[in-house]
matplotlib code that plots the C-alpha trace (Angstrom):
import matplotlib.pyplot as plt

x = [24.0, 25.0, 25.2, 28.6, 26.6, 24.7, 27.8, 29.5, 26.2, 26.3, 29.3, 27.3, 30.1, 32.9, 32.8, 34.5, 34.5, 35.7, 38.6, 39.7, 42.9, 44.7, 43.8, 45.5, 47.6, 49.6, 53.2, 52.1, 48.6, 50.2, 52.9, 51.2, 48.7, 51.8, 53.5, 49.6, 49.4, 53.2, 52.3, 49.0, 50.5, 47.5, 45.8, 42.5, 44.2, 47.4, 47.9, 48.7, 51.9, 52.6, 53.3, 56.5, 56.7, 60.4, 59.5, 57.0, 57.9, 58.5, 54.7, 54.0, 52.7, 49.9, 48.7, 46.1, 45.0, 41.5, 40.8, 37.4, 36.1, 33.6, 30.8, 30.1, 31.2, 33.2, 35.6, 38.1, 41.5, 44.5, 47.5, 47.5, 50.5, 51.0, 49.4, 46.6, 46.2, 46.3, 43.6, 41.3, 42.8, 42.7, 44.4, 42.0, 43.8, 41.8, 38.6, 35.7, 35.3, 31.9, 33.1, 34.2, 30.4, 31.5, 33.8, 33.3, 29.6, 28.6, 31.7, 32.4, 28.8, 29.9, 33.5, 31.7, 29.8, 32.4, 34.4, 31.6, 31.1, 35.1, 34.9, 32.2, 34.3, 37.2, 39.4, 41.3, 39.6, 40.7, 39.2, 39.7, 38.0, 37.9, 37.4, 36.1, 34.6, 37.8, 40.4, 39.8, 43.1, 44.2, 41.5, 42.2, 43.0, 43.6, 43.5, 43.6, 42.1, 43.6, 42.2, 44.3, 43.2, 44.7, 42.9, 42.9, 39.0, 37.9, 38.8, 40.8, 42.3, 42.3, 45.1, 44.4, 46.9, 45.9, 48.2, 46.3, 47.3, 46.9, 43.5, 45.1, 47.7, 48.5, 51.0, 51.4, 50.4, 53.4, 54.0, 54.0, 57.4, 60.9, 61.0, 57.1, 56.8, 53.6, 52.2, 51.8, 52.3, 50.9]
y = [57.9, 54.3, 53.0, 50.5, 47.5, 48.5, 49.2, 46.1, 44.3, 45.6, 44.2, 41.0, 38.3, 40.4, 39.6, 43.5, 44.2, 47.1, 46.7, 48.7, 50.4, 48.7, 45.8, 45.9, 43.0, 43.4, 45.7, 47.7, 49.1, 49.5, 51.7, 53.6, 54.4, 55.0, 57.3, 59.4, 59.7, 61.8, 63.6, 64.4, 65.7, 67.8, 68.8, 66.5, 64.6, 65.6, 67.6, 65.5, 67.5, 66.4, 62.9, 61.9, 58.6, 57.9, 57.8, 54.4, 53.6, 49.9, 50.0, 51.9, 48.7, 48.2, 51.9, 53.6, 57.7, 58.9, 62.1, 64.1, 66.8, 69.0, 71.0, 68.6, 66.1, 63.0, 60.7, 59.7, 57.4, 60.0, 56.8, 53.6, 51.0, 47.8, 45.6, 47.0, 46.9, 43.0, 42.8, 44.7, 43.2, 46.4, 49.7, 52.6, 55.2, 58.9, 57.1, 57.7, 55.3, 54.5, 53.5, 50.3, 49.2, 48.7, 45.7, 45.2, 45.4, 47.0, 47.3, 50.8, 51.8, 50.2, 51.9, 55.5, 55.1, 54.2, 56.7, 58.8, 58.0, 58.4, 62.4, 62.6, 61.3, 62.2, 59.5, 57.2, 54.0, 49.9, 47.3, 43.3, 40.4, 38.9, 40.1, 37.2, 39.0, 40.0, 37.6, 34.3, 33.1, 35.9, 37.1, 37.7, 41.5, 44.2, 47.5, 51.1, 54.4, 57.6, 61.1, 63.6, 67.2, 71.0, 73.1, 70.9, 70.8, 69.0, 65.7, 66.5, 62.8, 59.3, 57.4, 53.1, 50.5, 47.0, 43.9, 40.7, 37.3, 33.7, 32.1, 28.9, 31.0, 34.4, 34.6, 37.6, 37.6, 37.7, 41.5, 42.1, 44.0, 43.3, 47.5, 48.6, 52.0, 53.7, 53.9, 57.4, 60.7, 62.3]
z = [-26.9, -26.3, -23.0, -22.4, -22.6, -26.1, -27.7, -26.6, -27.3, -31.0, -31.6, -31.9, -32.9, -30.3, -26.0, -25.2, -21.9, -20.5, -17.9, -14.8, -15.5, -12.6, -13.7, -17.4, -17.5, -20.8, -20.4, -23.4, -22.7, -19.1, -20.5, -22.6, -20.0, -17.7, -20.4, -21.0, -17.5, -17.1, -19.8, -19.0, -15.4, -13.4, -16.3, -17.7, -20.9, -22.7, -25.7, -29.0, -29.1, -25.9, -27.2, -28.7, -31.1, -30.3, -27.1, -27.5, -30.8, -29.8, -29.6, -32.9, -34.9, -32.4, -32.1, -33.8, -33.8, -34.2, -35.1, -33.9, -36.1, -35.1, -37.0, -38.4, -35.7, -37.3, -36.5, -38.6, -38.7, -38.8, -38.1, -38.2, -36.9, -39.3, -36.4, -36.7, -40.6, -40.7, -38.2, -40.2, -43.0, -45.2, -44.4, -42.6, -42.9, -43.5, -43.2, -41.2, -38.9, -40.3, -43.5, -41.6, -42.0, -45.9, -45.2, -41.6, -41.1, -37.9, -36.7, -38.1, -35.9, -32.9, -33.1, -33.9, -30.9, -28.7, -29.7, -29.9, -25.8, -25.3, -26.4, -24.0, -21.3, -21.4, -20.1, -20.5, -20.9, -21.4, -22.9, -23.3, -24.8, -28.5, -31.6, -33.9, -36.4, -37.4, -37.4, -35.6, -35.7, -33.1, -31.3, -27.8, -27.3, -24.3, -25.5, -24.1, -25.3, -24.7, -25.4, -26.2, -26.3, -27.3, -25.8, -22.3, -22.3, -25.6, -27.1, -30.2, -30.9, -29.2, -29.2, -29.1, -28.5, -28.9, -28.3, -29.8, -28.4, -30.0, -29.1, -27.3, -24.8, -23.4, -25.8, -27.9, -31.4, -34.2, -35.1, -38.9, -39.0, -37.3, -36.4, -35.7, -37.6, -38.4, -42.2, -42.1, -40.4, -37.7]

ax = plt.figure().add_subplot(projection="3d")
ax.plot(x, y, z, "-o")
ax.set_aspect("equal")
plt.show()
């Protein structure tokens, strides 16, 4: 397995770093990780059920799902917000996340892996830097992972919210909808 620094160094054309979660400056990744963390309560991660989309459905353009098979192990996108569409630039949804590779050269490894680690850790987990191999227009970003789990043991799902901000300011980028909504079910 990938240590933090390969998988951030195989990015090649993306600066990632990983961020302390009290130091998440954007109001979005710090609510969601507010809202996992009530819902999660004394146990290890939250159940998926546990998570309501009315509840954080302003953020619902920015928010992706992962879902973790095992035997064999995969990881694959189960939701995708529209935010996150137009940053790829092509919709994800039910793919593996290695298929990225296709359009998005190494970036479909690099996200396995991390994603990979994120099961392993089970935690929640930010991250913050650029992104310019994907759009260069937008690429600042802050983003935090949440696992999400059934049986209160085993990663079953990771939820990611990115907010992407204009490369001259701090300034959030333009959402692609007026009302975010998500693409397709849960």
């Amino acid at each position: 397995m990938a240590t933090k620094e390969e998988m951030i160094k195989a990015a090649r054309a993306t600066t990632t770093r990983f961020i302390r979660l009290s130091e998440l400056e954007d109001p979005m990744t710090k609510f969601m990780l507010n809202y996992w963390t009530e819902k999660k309560g004394d146990r290890l991660m939250p159940a998926p059920a546990d998570m309501n989309l009315g509840e954080f459905a302003r953020h619902a353009s920015k928010i992706f799902v992962v879902q973790v098979d095992r035997d064999p192990f995969d990881l694959s996108f189960r939701l995708v917000g529209e935010d996150v569409i137009s940053n790829f630039g092509f919709n994800p949804k039910g793919r593996t996340l290695l298929s990225l590779n296709t359009e998005l050269p190494g970036l479909g490894t690099l996200l396995h892996e991390f994603f990979t680690w994120m099961v392993s850790e089970r935690r929640a987990v930010g991250t913050g830097g650029t992104q310019d191999m994907v759009d260069k227009s937008y690429n600042n970003y802050e983003a935090i992972y949440l696992p999400l789990s059934q049986d209160g043991e085993q990663v079953d799902r990771i939820l990611a919210a990115t907010v992407y901000y204009s490369n001259s300011a701090r300034e959030e980028r333009p959402t692609t909808a007026a009302q975010p909504r998500f693409l397709s079910g849960a």
